[in-house]
VEXZAKOL-850209 format. One record per residue: residue number from 1; residue in three letters; chain; x, y, z of N, C-alpha, C, O in turn. Coordinates in nm, 3 decimals, always signed. Example, Ala and Ser with C-alpha at 12.3 -4.5 7.8 and 13.67 -1.06 7.14 Angstrom:
// VEXZAKOL-850209
1;ALA;A;+1.319;-0.569;+0.780;+1.230;-0.450;+0.780;+1.320;-0.330;+0.780;+1.424;-0.332;+0.846
2;SER;A;+1.285;-0.225;+0.708;+1.367;-0.106;+0.714;+1.290;+0.003;+0.787;+1.341;+0.114;+0.804
***
This chain:
// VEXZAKOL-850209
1;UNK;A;+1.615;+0.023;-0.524;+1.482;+0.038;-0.582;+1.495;+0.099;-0.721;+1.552;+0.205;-0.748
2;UNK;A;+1.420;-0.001;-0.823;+1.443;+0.092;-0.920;+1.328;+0.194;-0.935;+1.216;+0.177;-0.888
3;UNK;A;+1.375;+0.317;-1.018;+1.325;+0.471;-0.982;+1.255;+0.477;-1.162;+1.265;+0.596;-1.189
4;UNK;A;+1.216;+0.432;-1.242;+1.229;+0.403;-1.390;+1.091;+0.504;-1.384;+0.991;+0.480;-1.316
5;UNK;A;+1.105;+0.595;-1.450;+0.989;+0.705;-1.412;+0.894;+0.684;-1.514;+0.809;+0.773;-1.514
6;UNK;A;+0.878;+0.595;-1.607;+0.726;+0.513;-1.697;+0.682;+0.441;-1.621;+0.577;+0.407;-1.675
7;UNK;A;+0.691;+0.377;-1.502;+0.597;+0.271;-1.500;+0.583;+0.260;-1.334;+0.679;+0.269;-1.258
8;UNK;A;+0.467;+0.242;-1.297;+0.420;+0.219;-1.149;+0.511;+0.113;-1.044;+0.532;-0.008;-1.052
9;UNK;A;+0.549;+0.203;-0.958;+0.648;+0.103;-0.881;+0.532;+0.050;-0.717;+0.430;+0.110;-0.683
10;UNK;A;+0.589;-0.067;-0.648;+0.519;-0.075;-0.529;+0.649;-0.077;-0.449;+0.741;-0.158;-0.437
11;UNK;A;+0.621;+0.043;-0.398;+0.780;+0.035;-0.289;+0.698;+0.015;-0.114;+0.713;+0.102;-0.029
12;UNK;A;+0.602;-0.134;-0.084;+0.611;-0.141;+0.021;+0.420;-0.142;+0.040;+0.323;-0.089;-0.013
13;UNK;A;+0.443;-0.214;+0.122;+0.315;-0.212;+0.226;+0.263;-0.145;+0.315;+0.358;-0.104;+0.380
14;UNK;A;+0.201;-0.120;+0.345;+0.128;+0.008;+0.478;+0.106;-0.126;+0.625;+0.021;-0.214;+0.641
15;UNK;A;+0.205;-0.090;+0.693;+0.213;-0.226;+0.810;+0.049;-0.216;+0.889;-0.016;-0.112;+0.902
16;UNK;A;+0.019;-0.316;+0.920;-0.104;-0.310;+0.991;+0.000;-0.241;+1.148;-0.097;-0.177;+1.189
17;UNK;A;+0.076;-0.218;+1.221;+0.116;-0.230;+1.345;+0.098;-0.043;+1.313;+0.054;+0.030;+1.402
18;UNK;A;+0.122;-0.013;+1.234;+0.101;+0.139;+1.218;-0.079;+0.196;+1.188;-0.129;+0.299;+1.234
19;UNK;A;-0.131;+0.117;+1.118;-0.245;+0.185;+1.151;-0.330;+0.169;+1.241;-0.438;+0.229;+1.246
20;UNK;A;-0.281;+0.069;+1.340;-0.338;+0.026;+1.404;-0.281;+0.119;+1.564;-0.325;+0.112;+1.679
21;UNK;A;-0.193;+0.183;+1.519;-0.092;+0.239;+1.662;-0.181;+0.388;+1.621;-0.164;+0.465;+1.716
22;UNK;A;-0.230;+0.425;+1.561;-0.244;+0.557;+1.501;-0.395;+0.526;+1.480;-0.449;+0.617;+1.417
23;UNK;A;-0.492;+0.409;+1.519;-0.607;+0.430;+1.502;-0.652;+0.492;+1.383;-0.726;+0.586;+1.409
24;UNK;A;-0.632;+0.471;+1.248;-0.697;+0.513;+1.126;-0.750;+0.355;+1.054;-0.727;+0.236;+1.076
25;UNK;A;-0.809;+0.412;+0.985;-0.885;+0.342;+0.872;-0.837;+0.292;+0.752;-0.931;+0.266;+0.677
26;UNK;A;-0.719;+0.265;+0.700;-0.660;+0.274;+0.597;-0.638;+0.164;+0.568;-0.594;+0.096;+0.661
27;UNK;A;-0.657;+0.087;+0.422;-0.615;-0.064;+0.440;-0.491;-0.095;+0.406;-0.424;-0.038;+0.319
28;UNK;A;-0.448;-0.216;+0.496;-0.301;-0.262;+0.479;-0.263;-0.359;+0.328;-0.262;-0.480;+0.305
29;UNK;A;-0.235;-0.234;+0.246;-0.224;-0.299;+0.097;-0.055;-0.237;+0.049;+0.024;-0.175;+0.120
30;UNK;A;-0.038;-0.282;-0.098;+0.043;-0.225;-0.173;+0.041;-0.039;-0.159;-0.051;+0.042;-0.170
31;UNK;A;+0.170;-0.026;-0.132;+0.163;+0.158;-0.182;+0.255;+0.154;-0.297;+0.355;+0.083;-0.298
32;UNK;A;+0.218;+0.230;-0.392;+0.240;+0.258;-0.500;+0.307;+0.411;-0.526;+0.290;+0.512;-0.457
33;UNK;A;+0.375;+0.397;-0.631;+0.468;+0.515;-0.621;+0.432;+0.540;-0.790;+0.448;+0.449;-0.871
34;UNK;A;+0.394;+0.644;-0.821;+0.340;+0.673;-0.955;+0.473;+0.757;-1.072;+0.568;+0.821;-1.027
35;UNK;A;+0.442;+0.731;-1.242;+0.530;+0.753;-1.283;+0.594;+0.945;-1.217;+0.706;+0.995;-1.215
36;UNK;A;+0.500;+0.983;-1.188;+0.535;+1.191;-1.230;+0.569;+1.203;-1.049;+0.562;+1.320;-1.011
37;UNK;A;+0.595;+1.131;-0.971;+0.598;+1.148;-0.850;+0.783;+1.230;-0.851;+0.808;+1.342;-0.809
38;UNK;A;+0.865;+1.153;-0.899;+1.003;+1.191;-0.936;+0.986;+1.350;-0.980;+1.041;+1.441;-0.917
39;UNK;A;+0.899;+1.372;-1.104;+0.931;+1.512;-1.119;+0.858;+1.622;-1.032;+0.874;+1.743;-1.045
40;UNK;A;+0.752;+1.542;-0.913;+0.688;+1.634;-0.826;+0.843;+1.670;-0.741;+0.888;+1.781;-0.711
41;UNK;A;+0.897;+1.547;-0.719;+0.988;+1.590;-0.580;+1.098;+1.675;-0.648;+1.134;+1.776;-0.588
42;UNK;A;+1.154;+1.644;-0.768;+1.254;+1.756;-0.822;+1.188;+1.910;-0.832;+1.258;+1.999;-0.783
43;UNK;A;+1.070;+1.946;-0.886;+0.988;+2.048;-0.872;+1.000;+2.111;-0.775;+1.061;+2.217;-0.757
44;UNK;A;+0.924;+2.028;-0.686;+0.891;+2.154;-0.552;+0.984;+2.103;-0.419;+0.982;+2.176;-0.319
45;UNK;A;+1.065;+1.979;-0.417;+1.170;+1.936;-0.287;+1.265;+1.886;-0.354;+1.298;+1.769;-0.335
46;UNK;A;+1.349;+1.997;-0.478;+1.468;+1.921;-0.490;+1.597;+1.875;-0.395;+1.698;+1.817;-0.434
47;UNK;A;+1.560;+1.925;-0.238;+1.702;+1.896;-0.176;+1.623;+1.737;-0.139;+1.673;+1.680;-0.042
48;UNK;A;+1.523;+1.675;-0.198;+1.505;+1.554;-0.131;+1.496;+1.408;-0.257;+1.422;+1.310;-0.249
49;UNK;A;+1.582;+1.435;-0.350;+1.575;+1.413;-0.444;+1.677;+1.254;-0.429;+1.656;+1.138;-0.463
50;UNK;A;+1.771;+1.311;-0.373;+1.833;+1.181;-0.324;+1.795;+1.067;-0.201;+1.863;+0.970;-0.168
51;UNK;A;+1.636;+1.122;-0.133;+1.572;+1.033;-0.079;+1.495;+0.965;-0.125;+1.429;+0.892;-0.051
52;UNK;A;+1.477;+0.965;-0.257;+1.369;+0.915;-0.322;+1.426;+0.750;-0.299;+1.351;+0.690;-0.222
53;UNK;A;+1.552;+0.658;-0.353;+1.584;+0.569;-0.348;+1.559;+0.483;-0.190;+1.594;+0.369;-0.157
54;UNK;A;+1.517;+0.545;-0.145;+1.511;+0.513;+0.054;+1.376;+0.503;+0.084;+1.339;+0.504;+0.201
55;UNK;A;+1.279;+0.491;-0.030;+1.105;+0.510;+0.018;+1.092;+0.366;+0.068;+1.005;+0.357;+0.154
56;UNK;A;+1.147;+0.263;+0.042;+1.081;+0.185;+0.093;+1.207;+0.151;+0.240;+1.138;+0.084;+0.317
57;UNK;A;+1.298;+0.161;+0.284;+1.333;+0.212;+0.387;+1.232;+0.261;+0.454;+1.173;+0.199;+0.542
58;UNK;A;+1.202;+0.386;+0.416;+1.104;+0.487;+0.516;+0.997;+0.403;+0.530;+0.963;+0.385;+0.647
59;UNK;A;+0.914;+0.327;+0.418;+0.772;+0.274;+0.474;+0.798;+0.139;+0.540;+0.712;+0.099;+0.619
60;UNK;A;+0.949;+0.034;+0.510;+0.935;-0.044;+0.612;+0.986;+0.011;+0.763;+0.931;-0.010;+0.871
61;UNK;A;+1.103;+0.084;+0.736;+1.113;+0.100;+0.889;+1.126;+0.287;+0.937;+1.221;+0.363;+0.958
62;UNK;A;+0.972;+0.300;+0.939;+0.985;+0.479;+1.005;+1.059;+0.465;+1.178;+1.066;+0.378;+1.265
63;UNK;A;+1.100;+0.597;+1.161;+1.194;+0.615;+1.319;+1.011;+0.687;+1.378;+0.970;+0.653;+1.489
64;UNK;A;+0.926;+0.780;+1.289;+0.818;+0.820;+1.344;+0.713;+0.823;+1.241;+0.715;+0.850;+1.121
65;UNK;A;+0.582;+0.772;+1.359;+0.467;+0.784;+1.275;+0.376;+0.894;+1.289;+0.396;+0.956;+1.394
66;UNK;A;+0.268;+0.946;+1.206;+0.159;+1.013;+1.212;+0.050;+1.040;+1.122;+0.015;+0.965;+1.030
67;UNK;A;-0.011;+1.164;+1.156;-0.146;+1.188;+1.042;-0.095;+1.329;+0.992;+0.004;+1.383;+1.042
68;UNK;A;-0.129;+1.354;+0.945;-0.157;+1.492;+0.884;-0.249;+1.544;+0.949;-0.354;+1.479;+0.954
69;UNK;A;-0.244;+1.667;+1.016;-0.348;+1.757;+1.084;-0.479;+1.781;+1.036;-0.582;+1.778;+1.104
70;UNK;A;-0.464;+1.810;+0.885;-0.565;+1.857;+0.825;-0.574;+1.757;+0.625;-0.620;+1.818;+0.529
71;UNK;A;-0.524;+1.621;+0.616;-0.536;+1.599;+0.510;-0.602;+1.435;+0.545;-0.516;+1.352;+0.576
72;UNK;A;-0.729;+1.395;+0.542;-0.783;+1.310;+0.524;-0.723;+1.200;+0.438;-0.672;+1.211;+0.327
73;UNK;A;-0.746;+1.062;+0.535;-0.709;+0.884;+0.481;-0.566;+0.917;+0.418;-0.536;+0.867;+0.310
74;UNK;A;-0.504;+0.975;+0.466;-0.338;+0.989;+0.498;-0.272;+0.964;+0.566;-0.334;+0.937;+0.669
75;UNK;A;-0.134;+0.949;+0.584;-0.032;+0.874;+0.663;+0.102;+0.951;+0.667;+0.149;+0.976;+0.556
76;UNK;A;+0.154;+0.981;+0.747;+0.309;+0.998;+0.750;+0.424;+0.931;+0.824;+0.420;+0.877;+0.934
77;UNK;A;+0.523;+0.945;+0.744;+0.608;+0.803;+0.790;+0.761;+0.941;+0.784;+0.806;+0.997;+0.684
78;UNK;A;+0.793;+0.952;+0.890;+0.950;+1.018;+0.920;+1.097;+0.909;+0.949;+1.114;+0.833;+1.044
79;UNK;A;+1.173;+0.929;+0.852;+1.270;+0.844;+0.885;+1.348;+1.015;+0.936;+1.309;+1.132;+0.926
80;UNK;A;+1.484;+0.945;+0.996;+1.583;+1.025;+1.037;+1.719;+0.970;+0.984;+1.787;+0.880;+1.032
81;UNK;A;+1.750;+1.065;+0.841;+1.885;+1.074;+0.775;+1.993;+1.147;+0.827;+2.049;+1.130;+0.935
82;UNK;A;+2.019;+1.242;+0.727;+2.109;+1.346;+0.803;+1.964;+1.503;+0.834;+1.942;+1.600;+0.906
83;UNK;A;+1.925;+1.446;+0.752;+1.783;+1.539;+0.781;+1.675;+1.441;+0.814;+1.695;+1.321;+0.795
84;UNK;A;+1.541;+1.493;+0.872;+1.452;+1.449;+0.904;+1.333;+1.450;+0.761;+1.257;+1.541;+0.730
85;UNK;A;+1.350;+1.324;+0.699;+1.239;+1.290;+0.552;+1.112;+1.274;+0.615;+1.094;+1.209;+0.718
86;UNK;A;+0.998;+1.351;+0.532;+0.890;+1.295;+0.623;+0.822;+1.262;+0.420;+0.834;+1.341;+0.326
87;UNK;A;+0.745;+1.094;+0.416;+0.698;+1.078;+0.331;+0.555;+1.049;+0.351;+0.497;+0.965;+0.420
88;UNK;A;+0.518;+1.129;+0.280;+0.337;+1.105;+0.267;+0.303;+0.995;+0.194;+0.359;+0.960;+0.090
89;UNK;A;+0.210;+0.939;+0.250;+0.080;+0.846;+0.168;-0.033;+0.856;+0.199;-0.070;+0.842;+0.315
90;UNK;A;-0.127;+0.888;+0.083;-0.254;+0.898;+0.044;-0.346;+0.796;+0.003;-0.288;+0.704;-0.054
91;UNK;A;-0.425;+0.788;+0.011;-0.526;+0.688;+0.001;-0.646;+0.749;-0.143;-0.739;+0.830;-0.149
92;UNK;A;-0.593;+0.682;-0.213;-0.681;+0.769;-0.339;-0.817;+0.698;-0.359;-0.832;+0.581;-0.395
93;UNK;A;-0.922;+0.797;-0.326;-1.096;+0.717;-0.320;-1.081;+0.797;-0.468;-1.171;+0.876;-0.439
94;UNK;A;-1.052;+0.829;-0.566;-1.120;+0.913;-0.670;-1.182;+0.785;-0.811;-1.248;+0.809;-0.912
95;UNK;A;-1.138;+0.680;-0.769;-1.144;+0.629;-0.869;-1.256;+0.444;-0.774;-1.284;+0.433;-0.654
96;UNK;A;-1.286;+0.342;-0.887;-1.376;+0.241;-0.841;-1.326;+0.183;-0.735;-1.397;+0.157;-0.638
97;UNK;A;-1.188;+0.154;-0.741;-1.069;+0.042;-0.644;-0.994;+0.181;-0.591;-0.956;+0.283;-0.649
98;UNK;A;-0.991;+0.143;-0.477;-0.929;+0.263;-0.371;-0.795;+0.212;-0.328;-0.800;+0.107;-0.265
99;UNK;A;-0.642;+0.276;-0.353;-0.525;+0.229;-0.399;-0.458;+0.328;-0.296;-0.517;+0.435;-0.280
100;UNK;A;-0.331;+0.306;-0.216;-0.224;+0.401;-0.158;-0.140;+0.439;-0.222;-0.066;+0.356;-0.274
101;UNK;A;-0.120;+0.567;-0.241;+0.079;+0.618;-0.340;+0.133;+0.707;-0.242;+0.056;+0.753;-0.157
102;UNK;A;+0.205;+0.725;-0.241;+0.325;+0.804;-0.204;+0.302;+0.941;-0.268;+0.343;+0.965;-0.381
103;UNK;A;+0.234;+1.033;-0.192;+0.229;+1.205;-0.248;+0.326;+1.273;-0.227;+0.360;+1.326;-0.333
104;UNK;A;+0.409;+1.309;-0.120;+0.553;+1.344;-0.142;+0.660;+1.297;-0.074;+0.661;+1.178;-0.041
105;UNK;A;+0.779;+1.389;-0.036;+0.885;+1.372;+0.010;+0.913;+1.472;+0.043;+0.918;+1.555;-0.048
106;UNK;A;+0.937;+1.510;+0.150;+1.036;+1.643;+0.185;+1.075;+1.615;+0.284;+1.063;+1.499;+0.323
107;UNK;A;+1.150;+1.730;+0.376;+1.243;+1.724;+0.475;+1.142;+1.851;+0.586;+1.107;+1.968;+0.571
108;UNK;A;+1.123;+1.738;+0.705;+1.066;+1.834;+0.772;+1.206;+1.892;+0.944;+1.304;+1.847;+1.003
109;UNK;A;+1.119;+2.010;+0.946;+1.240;+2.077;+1.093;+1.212;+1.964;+1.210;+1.115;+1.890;+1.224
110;UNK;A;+1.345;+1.977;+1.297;+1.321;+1.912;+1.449;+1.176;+1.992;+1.522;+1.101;+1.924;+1.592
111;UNK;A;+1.148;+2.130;+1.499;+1.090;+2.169;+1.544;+0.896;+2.187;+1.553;+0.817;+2.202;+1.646
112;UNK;A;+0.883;+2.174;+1.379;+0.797;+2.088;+1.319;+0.787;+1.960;+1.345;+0.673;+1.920;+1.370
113;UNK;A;+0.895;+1.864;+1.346;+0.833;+1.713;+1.396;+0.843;+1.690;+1.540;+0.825;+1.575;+1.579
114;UNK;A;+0.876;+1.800;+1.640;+0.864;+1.815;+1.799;+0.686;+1.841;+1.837;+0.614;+1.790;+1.923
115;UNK;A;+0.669;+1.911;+1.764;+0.526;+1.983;+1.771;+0.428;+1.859;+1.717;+0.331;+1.827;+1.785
116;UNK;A;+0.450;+1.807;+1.621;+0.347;+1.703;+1.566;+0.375;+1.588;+1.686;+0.294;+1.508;+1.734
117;UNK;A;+0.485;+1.602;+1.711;+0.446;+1.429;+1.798;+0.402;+1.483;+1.902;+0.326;+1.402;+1.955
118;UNK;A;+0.411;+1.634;+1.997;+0.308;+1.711;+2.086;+0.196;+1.690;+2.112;+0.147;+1.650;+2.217
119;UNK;A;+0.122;+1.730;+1.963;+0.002;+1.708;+1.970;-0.091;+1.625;+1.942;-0.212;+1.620;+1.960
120;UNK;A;+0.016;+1.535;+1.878;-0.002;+1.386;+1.876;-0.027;+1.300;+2.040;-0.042;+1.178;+2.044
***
């Protein structure tokens, strides 16, 4: 994937078999990966910096799916590396045409993604 941090990438589709397993609302379109997304994940998750090349890995094939507890017309998609990546997508209403990107990347605990699929 190229990572070219000027210009809007689409690393992948939002599968209908996932929102549909997870009962949300979200439409099955392009997700988009924006230019400043690279310097969010060096910022605040630099140990996940070398997952960035694997996003569309993660959105075609997650090992786990979910929601976010508390973050509205969102999605999470967990692959399993040597760590557990969990990548967000958002559903951005702020603007006329309502579009999916990729909000982060990080690495979540076994113990954290034990508990979400719990209460899932």
């Amino acid at each position: 994937m190229d990572t070219n941090e000027n210009s809007i990438l689409i690393v992948g589709k939002l599968q209908e078999r996932i929102t549909e397993k997870l009962n949300i609302n979200l439409p099955n379109e392009n997700i988009h990966m924006y230019p400043g997304f690279k310097k969010h994940i060096e910022k605040r998750h630099p140990d996940c910096i070398k997952y960035i090349s694997n996003i569309q890995n993660i959105v075609n094939n997650p090992d786990y799916i979910g929601i976010h507890p508390s973050e509205e017309n969102s999605v999470e998609l967990v692959k399993v590396f040597d760590k557990n990546i969990l990548l967000s997508i958002n559903l951005s209403t702020k603007t006329e045409k309502e579009y999916l990107y990729v909000s982060s990347l990080y690495e979540i605990s076994q113990a954290k993604l034990d508990n979400r699929i719990k209460v899932s």
